[in-house]
N, CA, C and O atoms as a GROMACS GRO file, in nm:
protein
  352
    1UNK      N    1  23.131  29.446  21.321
    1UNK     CA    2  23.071  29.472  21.191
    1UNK      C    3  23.121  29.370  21.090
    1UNK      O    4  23.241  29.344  21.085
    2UNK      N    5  23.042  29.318  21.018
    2UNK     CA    6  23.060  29.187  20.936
    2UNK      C    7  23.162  29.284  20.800
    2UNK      O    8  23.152  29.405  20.780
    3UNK      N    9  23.247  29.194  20.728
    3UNK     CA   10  23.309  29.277  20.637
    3UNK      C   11  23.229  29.346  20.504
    3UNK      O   12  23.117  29.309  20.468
    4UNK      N   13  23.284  29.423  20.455
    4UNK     CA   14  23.214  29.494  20.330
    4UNK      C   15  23.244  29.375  20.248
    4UNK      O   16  23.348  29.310  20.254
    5UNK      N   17  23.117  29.349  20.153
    5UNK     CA   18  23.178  29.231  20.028
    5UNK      C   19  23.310  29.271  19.943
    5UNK      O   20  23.366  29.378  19.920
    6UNK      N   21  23.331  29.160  19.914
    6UNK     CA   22  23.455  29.223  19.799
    6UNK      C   23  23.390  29.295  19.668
    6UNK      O   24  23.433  29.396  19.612
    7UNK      N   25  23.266  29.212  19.630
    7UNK     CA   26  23.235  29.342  19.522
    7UNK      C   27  23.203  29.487  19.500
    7UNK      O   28  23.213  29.566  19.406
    8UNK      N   29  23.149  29.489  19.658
    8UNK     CA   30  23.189  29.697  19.614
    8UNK      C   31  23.272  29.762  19.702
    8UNK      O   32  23.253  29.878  19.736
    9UNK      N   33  23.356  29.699  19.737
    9UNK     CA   34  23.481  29.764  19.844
    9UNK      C   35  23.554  29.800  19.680
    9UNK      O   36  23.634  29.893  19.690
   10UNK      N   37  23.544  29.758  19.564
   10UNK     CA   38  23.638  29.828  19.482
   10UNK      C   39  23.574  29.956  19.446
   10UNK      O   40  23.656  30.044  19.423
   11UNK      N   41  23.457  29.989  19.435
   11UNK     CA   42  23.365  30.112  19.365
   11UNK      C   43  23.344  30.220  19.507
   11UNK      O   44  23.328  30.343  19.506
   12UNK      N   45  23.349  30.135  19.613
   12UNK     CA   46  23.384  30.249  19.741
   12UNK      C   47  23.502  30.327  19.763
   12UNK      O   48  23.506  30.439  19.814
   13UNK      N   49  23.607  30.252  19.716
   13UNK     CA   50  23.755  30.286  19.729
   13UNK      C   51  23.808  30.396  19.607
   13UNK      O   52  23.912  30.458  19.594
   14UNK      N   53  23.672  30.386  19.518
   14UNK     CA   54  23.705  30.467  19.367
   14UNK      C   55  23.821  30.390  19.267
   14UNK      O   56  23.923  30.440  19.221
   15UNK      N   57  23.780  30.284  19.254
   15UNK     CA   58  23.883  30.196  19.154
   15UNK      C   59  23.775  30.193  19.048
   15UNK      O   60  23.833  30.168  18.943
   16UNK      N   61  23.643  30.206  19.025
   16UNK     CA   62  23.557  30.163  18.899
   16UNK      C   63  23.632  30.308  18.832
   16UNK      O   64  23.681  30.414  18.871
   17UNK      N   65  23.608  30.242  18.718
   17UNK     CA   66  23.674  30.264  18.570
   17UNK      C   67  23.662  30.455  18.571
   17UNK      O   68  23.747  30.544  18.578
   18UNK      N   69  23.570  30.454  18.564
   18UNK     CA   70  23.578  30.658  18.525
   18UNK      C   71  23.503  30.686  18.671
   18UNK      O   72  23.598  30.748  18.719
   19UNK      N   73  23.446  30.687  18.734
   19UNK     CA   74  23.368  30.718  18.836
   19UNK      C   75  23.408  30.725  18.968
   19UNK      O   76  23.324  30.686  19.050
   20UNK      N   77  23.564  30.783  19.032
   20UNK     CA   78  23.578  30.813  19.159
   20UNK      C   79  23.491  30.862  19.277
   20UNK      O   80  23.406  30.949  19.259
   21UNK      N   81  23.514  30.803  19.400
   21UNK     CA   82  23.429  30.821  19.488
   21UNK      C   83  23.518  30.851  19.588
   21UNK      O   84  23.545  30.752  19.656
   22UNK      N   85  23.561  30.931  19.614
   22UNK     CA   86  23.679  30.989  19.756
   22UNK      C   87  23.612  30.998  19.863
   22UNK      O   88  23.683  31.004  19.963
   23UNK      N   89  23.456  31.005  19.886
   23UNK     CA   90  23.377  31.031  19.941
   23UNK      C   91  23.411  30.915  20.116
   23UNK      O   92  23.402  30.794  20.135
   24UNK      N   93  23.447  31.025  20.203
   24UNK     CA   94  23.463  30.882  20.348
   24UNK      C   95  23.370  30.849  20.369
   24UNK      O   96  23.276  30.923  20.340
   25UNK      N   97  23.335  30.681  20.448
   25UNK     CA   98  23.147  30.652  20.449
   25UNK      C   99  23.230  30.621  20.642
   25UNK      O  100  23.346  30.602  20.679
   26UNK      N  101  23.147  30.628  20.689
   26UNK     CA  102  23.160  30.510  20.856
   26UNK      C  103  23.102  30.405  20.804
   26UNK      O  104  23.017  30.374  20.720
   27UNK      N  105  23.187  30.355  20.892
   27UNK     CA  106  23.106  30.171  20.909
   27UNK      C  107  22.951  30.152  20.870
   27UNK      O  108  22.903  30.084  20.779
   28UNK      N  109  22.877  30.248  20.983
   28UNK     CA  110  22.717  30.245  20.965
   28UNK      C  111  22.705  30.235  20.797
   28UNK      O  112  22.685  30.128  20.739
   29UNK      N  113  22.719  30.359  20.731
   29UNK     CA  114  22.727  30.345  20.594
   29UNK      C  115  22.727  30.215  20.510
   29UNK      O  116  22.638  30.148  20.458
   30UNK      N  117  22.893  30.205  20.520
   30UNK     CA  118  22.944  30.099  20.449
   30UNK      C  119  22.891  29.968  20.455
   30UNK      O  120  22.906  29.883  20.367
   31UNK      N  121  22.816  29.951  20.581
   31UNK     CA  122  22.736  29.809  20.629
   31UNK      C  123  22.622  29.848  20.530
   31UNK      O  124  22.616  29.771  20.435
   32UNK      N  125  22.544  29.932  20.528
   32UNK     CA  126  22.414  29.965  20.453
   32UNK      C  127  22.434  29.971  20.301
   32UNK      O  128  22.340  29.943  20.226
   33UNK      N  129  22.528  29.999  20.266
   33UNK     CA  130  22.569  29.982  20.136
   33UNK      C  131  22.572  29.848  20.054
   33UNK      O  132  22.518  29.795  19.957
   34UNK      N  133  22.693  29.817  20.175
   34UNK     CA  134  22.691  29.660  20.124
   34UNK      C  135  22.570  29.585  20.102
   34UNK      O  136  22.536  29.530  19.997
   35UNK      N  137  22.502  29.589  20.225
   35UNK     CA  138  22.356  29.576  20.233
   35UNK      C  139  22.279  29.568  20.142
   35UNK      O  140  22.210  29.466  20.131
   36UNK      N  141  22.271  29.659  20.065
   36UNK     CA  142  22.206  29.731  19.946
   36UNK      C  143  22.231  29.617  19.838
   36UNK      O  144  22.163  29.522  19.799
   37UNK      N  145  22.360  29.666  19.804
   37UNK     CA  146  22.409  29.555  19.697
   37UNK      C  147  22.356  29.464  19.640
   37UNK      O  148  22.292  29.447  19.536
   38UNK      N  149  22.402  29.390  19.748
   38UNK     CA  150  22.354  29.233  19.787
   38UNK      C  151  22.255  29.237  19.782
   38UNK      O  152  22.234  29.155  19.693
   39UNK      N  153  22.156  29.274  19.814
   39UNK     CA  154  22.013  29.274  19.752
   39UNK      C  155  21.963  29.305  19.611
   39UNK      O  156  21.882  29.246  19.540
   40UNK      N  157  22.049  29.432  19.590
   40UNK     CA  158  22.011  29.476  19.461
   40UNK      C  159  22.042  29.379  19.358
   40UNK      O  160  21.968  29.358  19.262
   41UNK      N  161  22.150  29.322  19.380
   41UNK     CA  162  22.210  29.220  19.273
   41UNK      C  163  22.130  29.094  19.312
   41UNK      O  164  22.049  29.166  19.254
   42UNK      N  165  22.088  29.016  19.339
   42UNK     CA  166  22.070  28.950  19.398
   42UNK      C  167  21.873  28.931  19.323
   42UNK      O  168  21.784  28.847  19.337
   43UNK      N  169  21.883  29.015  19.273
   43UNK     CA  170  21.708  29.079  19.208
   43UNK      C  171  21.752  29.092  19.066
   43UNK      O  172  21.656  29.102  18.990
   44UNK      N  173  21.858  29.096  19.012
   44UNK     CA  174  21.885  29.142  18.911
   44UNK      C  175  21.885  29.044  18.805
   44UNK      O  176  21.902  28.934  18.858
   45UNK      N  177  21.870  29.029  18.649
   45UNK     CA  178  21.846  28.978  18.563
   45UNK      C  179  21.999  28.956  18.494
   45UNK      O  180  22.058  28.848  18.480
   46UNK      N  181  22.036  29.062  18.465
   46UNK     CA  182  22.153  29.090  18.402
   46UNK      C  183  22.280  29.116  18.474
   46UNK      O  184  22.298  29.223  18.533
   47UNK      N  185  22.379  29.009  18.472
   47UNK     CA  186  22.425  29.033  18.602
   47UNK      C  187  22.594  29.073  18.523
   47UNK      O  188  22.704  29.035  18.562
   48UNK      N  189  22.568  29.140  18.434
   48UNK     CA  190  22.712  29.167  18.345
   48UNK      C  191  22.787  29.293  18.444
   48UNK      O  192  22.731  29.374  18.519
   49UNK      N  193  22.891  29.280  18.422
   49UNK     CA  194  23.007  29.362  18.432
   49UNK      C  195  22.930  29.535  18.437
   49UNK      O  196  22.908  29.611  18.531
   50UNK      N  197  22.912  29.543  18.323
   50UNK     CA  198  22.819  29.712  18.328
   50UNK      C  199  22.720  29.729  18.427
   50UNK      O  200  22.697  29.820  18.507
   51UNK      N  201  22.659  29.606  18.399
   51UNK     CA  202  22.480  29.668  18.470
   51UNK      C  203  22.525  29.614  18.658
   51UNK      O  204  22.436  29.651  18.734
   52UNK      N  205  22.618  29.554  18.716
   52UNK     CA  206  22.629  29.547  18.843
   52UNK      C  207  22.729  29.644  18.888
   52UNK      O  208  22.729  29.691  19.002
   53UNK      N  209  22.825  29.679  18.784
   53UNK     CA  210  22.911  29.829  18.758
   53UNK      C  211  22.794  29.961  18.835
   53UNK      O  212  22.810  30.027  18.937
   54UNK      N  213  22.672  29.958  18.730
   54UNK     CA  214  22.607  30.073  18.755
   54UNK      C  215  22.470  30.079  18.874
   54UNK      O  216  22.393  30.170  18.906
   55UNK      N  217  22.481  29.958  18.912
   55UNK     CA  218  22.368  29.983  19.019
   55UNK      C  219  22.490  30.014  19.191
   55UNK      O  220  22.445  30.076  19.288
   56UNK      N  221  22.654  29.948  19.187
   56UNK     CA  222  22.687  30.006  19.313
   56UNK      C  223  22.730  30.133  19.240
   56UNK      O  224  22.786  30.185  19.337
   57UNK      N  225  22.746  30.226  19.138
   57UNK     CA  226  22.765  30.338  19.151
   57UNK      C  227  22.632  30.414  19.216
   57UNK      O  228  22.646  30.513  19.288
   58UNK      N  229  22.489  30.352  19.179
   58UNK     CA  230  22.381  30.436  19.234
   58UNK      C  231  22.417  30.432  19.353
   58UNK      O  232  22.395  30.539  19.409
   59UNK      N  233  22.459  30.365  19.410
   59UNK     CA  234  22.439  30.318  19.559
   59UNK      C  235  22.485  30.382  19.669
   59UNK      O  236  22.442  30.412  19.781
   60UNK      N  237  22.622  30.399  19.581
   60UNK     CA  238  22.687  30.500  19.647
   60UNK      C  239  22.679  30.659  19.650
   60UNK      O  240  22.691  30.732  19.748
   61UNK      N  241  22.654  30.699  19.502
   61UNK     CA  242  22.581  30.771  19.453
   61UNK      C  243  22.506  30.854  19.625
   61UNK      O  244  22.549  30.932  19.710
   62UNK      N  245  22.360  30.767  19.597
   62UNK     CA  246  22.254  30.787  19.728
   62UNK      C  247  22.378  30.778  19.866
   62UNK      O  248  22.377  30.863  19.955
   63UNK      N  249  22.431  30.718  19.864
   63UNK     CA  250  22.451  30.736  20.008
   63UNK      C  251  22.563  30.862  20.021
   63UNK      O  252  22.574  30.923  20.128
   64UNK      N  253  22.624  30.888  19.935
   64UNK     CA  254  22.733  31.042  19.929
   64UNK      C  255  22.629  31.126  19.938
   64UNK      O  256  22.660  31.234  19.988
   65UNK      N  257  22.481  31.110  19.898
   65UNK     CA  258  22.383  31.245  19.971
   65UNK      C  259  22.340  31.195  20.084
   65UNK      O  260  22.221  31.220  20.097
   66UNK      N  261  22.388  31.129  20.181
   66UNK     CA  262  22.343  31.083  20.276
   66UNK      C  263  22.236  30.913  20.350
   66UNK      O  264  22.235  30.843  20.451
   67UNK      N  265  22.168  30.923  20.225
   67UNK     CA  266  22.101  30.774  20.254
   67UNK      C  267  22.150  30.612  20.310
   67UNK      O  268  22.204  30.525  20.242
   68UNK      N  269  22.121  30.607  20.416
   68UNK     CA  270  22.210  30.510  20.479
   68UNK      C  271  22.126  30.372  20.481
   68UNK      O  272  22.182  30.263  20.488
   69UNK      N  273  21.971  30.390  20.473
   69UNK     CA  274  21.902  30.286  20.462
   69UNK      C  275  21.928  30.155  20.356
   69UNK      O  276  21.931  30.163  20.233
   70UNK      N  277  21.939  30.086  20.402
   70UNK     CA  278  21.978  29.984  20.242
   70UNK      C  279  21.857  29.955  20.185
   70UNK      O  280  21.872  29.955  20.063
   71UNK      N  281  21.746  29.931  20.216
   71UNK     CA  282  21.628  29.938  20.143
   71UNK      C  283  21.572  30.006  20.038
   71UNK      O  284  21.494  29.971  19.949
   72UNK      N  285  21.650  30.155  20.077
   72UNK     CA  286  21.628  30.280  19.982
   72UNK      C  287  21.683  30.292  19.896
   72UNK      O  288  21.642  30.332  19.787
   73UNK      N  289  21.842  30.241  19.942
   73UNK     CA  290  21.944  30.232  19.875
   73UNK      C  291  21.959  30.117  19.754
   73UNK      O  292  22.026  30.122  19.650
   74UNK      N  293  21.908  30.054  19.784
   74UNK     CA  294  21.901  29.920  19.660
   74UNK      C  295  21.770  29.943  19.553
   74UNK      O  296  21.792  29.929  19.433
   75UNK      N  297  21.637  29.976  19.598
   75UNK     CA  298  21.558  30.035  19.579
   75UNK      C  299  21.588  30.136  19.435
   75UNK      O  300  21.592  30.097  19.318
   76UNK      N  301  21.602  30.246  19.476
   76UNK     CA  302  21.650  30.349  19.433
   76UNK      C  303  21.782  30.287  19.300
   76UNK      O  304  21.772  30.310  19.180
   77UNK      N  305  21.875  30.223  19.354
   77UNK     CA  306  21.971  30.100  19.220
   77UNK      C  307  21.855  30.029  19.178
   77UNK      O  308  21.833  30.030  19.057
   78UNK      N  309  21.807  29.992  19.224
   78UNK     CA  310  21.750  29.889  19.084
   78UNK      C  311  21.639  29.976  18.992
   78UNK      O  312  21.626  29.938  18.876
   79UNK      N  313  21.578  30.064  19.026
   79UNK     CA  314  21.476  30.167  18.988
   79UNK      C  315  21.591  30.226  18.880
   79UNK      O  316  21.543  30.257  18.771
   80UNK      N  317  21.677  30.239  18.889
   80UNK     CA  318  21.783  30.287  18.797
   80UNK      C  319  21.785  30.226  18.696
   80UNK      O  320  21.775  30.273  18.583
   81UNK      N  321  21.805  30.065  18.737
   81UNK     CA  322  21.868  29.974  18.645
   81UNK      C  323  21.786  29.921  18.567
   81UNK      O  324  21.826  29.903  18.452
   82UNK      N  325  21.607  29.865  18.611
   82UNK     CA  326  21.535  29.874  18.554
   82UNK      C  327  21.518  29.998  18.404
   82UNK      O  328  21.499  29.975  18.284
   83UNK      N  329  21.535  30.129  18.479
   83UNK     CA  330  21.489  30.257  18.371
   83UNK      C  331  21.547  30.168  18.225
   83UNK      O  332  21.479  30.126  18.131
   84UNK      N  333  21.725  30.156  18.252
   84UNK     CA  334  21.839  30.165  18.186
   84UNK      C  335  21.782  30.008  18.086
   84UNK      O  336  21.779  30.002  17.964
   85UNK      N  337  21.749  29.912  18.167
   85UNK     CA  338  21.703  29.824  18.118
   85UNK      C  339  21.602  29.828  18.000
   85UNK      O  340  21.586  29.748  17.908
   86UNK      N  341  21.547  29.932  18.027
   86UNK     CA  342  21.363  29.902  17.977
   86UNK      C  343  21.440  30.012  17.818
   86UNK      O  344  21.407  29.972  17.706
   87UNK      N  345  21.512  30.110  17.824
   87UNK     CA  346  21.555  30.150  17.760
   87UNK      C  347  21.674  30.099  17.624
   87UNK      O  348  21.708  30.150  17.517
   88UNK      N  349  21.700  30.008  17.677
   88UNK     CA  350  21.783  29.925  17.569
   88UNK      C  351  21.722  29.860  17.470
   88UNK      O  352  21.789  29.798  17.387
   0.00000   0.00000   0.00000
C-alpha cells in the first residue's frame, strides 16, 4: 500500500485544531481517503489553510460513516467546499 500523504495523516491522527478523529480506518480506508484528497485538492481554487483544513475533515467525516470510495469521498468534500465557497 503506497503511503498516506503527509497532508492528511495529520487530520486522520486528530491533530487538526478543534476537530478530533479517534476514529480507526484500515489501510483500505486510509488509501481511499488519501485518494480523495488528492483529488479534492487538486480541483480546488482556494487552497488556504481553512478551506483544505475543511474539505479532509469532510472526508473523513464520510468515511467514519463508512464511505470508502474516494470518488464519493472527494465528491461529497468539494460539494461542501463549493456550498462554503458560494456562501462567502
Amino acid at each position: 500500500m503506497a503511503d498516506i500523504t503527509d497532508s492528511i495523516r495529520p487530520f486522520v491522527r486528530g491533530k487538526s485544531s478543534d476537530k478530533p478523529f479517534d476514529e480507526p480506518f484500515d489501510d483500505e480506508t486510509l488509501q481511499a481517503m488519501s485518494d480523495a484528497f488528492d483529488k479534492a485538492t487538486a480541483l480546488m481554487t482556494d487552497q488556504s489553510d481553512e478551506a483544505i483544513e475543511d474539505v479532509a475533515i469532510r472526508i473523513i467525516t464520510q468515511a467514519s460513516q463508512g464511505e470508502n470510495d474516494p470518488y464519493k469521498l472527494a465528491a461529497t468534500a468539494l460539494a461542501g467546499y463549493r456550498k462554503r465557497g458560494a456562501a462567502s
